[in-house]
C-alpha positions in Angstrom: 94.2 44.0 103.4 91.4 43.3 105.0 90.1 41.2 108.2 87.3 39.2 107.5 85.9 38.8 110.5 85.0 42.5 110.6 81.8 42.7 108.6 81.9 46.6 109.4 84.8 47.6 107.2 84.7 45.1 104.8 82.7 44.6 102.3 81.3 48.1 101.2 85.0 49.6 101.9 86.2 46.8 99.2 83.3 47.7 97.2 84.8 51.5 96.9 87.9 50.4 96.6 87.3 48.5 93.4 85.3 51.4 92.0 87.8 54.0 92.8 91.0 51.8 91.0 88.9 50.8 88.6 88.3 54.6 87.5 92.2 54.8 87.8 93.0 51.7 85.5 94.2 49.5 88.2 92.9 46.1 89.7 92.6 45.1 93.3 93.8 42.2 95.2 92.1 41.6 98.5 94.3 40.2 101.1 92.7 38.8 104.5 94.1 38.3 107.8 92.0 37.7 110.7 94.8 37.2 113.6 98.4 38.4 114.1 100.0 35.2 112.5 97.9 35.5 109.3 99.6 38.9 108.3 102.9 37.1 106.9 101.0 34.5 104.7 98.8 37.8 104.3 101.9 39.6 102.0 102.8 36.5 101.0 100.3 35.9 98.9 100.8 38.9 97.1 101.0 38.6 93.2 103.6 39.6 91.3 103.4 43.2 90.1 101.9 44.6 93.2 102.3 48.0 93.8 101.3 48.9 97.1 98.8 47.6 100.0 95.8 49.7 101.4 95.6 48.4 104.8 91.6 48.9 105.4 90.6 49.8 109.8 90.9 47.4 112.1 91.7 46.9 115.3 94.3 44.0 114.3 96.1 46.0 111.9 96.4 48.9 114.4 97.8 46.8 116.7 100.1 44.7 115.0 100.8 48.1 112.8 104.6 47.2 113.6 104.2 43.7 111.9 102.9 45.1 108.9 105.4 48.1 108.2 108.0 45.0 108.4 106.7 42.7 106.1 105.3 45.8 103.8 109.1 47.0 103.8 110.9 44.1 103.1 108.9 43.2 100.1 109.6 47.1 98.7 105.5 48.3 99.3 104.0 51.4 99.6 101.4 51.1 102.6 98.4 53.6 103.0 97.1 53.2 106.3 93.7 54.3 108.1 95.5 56.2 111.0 98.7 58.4 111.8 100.3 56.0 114.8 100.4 53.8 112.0 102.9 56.5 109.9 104.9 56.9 112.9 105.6 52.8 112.8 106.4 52.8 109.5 103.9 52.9 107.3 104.3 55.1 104.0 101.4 57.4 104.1 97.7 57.9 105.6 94.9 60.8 104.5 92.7 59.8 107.5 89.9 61.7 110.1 92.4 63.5 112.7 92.5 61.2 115.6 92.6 63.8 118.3 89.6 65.9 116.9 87.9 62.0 117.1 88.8 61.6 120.8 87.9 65.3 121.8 84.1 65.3 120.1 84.5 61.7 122.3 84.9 63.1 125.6 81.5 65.4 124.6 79.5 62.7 124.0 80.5 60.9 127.2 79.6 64.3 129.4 76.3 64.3 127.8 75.6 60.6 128.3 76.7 61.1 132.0 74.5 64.0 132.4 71.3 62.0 131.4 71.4 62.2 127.5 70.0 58.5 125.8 73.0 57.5 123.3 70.3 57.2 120.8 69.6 60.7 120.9 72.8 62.2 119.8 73.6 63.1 116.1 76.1 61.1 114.5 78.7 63.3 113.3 80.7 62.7 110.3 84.9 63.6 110.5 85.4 67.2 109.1 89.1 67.7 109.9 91.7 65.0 108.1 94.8 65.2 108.0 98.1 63.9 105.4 100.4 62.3 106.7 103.6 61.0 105.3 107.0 58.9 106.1 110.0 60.4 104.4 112.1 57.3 105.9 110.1 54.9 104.3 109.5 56.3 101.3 113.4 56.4 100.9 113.9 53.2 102.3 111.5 51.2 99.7 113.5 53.8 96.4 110.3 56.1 96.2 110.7 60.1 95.8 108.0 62.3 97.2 107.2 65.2 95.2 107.8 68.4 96.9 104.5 69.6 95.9 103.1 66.4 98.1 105.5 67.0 100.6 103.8 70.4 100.9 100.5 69.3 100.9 101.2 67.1 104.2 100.0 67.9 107.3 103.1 65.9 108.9 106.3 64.5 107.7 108.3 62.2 109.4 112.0 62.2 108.2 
């Protein structure tokens, strides 16, 4: 799932996305929604034999994050999101940058931008810490079984 208006992290995300099932055999169905209402007609469009949705960032999906865990669960999907809030509301799983390691290197950017430092001359740093995270309570609620070699591997699971 994607929103279109976000020229960002569209089309070269789609672009590895295709590449990456491609080298696992499967095929890719883009979905699009560019505002909350669009989400439904978003799954609804879903062909048959579907077997999960990769819900690609966005501010949209964030925020309507609650909206797609419905929808996603009611139609049996696996959903693997771009952040852990996301896993929290219901989501089945995300391997993501670690969202407090984000906002911490934040806060050291803003203190050198107050103390004089152009924008343009700071490095741009890449993630290095990720982290797996996974819903046990989904995953059960949608008939999937979690390996307890994944279940190992997570960084958090929510039961």
């Amino acid at each position: 799932m994607v929103n279109p208006s976000n020229p960002i992290t569209t089309e070269g995300n789609i672009q590895q996305v295709r590449i990456a099932a491609e080298r696992l055999g499967m095929t890719v169905q883009v979905i699009e929604a560019a505002q909350p209402d669009q989400i439904e007609r978003a799954f609804s469009s879903l062909q048959d034999g579907i077997n999960g949705v990769m819900i690609l960032d966005d501010s949209l999906f964030f925020n309507e994050r609650k909206q797609i865990a419905t929808f996603a669960l009611q139609r049996m999907l696996p959903t693997a999101v771009f952040a852990s809030p996301m896993v929290k509301d219901g989501a089945l799983m995300t391997y993501s940058a670690s969202p407090l390691t984000i906002f911490r290197r934040s806060a050291t950017y803003i203190d050198k931008i107050l103390k004089g430092t152009k924008p343009d001359q700071l490095p741009v740093e890449l993630p290095t810490k990720f982290e797996f995270v996974i819903n046990l309570k989904t995953a059960k609620a949608i008939g999937l079984s979690i390996s307890p070699t994944i279940l190992t591997r997570a960084d958090e699971v929510i039961e």
